[in-house]
C-alpha positions as CSV (number, residue, x, y, z in Angstrom):
1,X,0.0,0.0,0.0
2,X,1.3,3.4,-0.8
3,X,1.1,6.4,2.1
4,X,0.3,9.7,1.1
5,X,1.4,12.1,4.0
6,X,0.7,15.7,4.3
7,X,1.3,18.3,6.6
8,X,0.1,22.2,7.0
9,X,2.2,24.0,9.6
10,X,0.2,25.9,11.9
11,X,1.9,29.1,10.9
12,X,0.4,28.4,7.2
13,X,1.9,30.8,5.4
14,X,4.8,28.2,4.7
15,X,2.7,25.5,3.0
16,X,-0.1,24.7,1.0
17,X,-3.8,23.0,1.9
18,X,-3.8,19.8,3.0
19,X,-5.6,18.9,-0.1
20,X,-3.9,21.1,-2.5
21,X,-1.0,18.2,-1.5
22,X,-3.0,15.4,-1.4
23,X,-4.1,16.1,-4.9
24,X,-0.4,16.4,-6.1
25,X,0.4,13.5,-4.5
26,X,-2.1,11.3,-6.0
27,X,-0.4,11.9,-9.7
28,X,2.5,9.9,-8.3
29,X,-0.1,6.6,-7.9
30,X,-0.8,4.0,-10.3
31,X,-4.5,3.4,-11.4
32,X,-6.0,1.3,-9.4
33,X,-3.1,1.0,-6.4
34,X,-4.5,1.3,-3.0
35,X,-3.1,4.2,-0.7
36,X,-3.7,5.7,3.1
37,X,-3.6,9.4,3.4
38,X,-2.2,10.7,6.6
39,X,-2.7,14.0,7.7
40,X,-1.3,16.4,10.1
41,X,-1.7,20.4,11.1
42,X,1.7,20.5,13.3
43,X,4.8,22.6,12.7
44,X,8.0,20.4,11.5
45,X,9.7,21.2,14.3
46,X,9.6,17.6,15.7
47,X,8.1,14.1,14.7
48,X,5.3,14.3,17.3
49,X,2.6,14.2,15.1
50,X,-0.2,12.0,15.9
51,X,-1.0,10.9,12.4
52,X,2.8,11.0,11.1
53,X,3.1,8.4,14.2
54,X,0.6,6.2,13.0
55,X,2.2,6.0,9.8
56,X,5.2,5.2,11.2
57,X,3.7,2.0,12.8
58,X,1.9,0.8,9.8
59,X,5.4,0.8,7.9
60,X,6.9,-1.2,10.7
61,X,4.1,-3.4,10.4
62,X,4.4,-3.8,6.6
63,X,1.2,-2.3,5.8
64,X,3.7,0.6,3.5
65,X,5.8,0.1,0.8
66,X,6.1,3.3,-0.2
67,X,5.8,7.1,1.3
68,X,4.9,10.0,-1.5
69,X,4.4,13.8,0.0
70,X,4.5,17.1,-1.7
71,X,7.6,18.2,-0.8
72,X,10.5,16.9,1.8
73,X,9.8,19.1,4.4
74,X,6.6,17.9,4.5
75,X,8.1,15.2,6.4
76,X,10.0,17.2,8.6
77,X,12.4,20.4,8.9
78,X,14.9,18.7,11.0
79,X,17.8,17.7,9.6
80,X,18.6,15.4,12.7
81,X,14.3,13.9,12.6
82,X,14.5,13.8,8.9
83,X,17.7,11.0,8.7
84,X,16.2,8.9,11.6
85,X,13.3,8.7,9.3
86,X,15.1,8.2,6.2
87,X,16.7,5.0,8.3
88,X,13.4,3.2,9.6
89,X,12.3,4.1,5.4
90,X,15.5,1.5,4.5
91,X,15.0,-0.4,7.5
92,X,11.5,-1.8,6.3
93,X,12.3,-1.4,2.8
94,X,9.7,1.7,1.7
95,X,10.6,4.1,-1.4
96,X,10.5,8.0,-0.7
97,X,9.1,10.1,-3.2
98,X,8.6,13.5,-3.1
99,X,6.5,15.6,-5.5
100,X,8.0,18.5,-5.6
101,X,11.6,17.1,-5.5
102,X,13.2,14.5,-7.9
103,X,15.7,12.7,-6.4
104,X,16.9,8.8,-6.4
105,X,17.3,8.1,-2.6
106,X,19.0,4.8,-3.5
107,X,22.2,6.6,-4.9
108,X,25.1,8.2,-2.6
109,X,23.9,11.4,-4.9
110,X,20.6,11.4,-4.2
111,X,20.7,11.0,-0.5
112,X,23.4,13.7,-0.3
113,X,20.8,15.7,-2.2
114,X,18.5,15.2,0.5
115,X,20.8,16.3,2.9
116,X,21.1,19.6,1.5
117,X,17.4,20.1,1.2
118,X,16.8,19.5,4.3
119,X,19.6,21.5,5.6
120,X,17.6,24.5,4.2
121,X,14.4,23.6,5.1
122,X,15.7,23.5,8.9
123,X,16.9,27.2,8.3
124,X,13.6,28.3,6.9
125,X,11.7,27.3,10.3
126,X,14.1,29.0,12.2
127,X,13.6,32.1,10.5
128,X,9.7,31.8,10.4
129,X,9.9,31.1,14.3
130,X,12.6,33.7,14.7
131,X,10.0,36.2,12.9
132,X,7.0,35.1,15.1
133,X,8.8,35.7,18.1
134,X,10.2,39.2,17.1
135,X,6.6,40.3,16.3
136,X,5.4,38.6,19.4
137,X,7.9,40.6,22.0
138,X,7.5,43.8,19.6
139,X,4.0,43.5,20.4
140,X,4.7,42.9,24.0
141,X,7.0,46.0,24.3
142,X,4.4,48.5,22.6
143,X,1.9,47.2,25.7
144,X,-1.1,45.4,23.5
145,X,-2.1,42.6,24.0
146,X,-0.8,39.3,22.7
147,X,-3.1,37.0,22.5
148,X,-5.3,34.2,25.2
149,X,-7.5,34.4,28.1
150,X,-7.3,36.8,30.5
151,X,-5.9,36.4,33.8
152,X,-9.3,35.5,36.2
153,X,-11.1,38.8,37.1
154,X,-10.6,40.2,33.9
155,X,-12.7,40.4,30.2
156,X,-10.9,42.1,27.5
157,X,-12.6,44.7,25.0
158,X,-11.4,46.3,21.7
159,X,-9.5,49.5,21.7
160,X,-7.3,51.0,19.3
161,X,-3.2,51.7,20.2
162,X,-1.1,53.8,17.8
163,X,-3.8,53.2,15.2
164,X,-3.7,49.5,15.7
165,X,-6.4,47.1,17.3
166,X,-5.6,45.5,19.8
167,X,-7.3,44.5,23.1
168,X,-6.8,45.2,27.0
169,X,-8.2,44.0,30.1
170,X,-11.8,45.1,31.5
171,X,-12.6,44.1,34.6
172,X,-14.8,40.8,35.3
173,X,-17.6,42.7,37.9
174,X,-18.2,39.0,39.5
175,X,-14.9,37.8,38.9
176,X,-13.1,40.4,40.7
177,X,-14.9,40.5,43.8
178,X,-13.1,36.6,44.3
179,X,-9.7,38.2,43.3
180,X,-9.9,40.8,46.2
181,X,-10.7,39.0,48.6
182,X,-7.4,36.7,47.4
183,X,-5.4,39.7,48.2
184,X,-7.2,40.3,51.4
185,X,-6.3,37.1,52.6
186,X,-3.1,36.8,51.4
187,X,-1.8,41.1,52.9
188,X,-3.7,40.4,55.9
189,X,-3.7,37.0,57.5
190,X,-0.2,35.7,58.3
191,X,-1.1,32.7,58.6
192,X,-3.5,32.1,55.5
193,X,-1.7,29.5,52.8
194,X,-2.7,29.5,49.0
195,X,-3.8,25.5,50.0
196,X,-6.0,27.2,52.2
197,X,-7.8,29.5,50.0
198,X,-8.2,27.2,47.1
199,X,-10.1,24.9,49.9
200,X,-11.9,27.4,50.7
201,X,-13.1,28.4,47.7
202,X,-13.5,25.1,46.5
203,X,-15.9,24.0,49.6
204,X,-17.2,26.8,50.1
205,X,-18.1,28.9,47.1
206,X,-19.4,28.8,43.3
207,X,-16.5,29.9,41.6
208,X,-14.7,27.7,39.1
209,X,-10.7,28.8,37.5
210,X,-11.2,30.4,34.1
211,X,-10.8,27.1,32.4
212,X,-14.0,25.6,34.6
213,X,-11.6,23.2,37.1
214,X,-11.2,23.5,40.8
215,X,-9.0,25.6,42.5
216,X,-5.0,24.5,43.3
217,X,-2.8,26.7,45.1
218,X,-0.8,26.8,41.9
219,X,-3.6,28.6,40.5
220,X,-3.9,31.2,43.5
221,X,-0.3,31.8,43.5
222,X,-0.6,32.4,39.8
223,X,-3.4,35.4,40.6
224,X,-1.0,36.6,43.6
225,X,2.1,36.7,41.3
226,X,0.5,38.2,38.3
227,X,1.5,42.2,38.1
228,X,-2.0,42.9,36.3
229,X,-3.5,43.1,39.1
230,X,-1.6,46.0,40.8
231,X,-1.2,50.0,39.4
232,X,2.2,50.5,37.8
233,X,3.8,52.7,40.6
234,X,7.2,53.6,40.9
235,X,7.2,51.0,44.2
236,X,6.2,48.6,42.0
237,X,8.9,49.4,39.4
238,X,11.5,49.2,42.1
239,X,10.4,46.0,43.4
240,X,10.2,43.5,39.9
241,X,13.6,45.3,38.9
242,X,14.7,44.0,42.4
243,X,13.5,41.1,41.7
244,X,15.1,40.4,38.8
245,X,12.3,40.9,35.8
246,X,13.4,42.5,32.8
247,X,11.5,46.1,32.5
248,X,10.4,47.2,29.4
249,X,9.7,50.7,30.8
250,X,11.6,53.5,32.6
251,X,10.2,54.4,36.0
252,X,9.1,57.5,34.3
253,X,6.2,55.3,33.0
254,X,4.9,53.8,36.2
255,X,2.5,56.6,36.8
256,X,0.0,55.0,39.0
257,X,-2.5,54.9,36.8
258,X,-2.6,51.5,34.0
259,X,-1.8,47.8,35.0
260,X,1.1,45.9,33.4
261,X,1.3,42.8,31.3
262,X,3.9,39.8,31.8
263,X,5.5,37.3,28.9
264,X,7.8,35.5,27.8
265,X,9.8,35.7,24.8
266,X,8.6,32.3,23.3
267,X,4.8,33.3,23.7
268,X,2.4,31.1,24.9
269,X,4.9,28.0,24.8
270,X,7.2,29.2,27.8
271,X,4.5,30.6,30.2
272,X,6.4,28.0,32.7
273,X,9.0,30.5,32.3
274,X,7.1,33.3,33.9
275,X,8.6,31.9,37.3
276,X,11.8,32.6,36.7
277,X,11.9,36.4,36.1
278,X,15.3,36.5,34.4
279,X,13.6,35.5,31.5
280,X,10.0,37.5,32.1
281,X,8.9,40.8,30.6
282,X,7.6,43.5,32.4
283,X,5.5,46.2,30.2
284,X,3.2,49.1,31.3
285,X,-0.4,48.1,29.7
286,X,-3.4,50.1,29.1
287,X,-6.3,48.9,31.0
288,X,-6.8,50.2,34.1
289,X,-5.9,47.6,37.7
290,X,-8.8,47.0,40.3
């Protein structure tokens, strides 16, 4: 049986439909021969794709004899992925052909060929994540927002910024009142634990997290931790840059009057990073703190 595999990164500007290359890569088949399409929306990056595994496993259970996608870095854009595959594909005995790519994989040539290819398809995704990321903390710096659910307590409305849409926080009227009373707790009880307030609100109120689960104490020391809650003061300027956080504004900024955003360089993929504030981002935002 032949495989057809396609993949669509999820930054799409880098590749064409999924169907667009399954439609290619059906001129490669025979009248009549019997094929599997396998079908992925995952960057390159890595082989953890659930349908490029499942392909995997049906060549090492014979069910493949040969492999046809639209172009090589379909397969992947690591050159270090890309030759593990290319050794299960001799392993098991399964011809590679790409569409978009004429090479005979069974000469020292052709397979040097490869190499190359794939050598420059790394480079591409580099510089497509290296872009995202520049936009991403360019975004960050200017104070709008970048993207994902509020912190709890807050909605987010439409405003414009420098002629640009973008969003910022508004607060959450029912919401809030829960996040106060956090910070009551927490400034005034010594003794009060952020176990003890996720009990509590657990067993004795309504109020679900954001994402509709129980409370933990990792998600009350995420509200404690998070700057959007407080006015950008200069005390609060003074204390992250203590701290170790990396300020995107002068003091001069911290007027007392807007909240402030956090991120990461890496977006939404290193929010784990946010607890170590060498590597966190402070910026003054524009909606206003409660």
């Amino acid at each position: 049986m032949k495989a057809i595999y396609v993949r669509q990164s999820i930054v799409k500007e880098d590749s064409i439909s999924l169907d667009t290359q399954v439609d290619y890569c059906k001129k490669e088949l025979k009248e009549g021969e019997q094929f599997k399409v396998y079908r992925d929306q995952k960057s390159g990056k890595d082989t953890n794709r659930e349908d490029f595994k499942d392909m995997i496993d049906d060549i090492k259970a014979g069910l493949i004899d040969t492999v046809i996608v639209y172009k090589i870095d379909r397969i992947s854009r690591s050159v270090y992925d890309f030759g593990n595959i290319m050794r299960i594909f001799e392993k098991y005995k399964v011809e590679f052909i790409s569409v978009n790519e004429k090479f005979d994989t069974t000469t020292p040539m052709g397979q040097a060929m490869l190499q190359i290819v794939m050598v420059f398809a790394e480079l591409e995704r580099k510089t497509i994540q290296m872009r995202i990321n520049d936009n991403y903390y360019a975004r960050g710096k200017e104070g709008r927002y970048l993207g994902g659910k509020p912190p709890f307590g807050y909605g987010k409305e439409k405003i414009l910024m420098g002629g640009k849409k973008t969003y910022q926080y508004i607060e959450n009227l029912e919401q809030s009142e829960l996040v106060k009373s956090l910070f009551e707790m927490y400034c005034n009880d010594k003794d009060m634990t952020f176990g003890k307030m996720a009990q509590w609100i657990n067993s004795d109120t309504d109020y679900k997290t954001s994402r509709g689960n129980e409370w933990s104490s990792n998600t009350i020391s995420r509200i404690i931790r998070n700057p959007a809650y407080t006015y950008a003061t200069a005390e609060i300027y003074l204390y992250l840059k203590e701290k170790g956080y990396i300020m995107n504004n002068e003091v001069e900024d911290y007027l007392g009057e807007n909240g402030l955003y956090w991120y990461t360089p890496g977006g939404r993929e290193n929010k784990k990073d946010e607890n170590n504030p060498a590597s966190t981002y402070i910026t003054v935002a524009p909606h206003t703190p409660f």
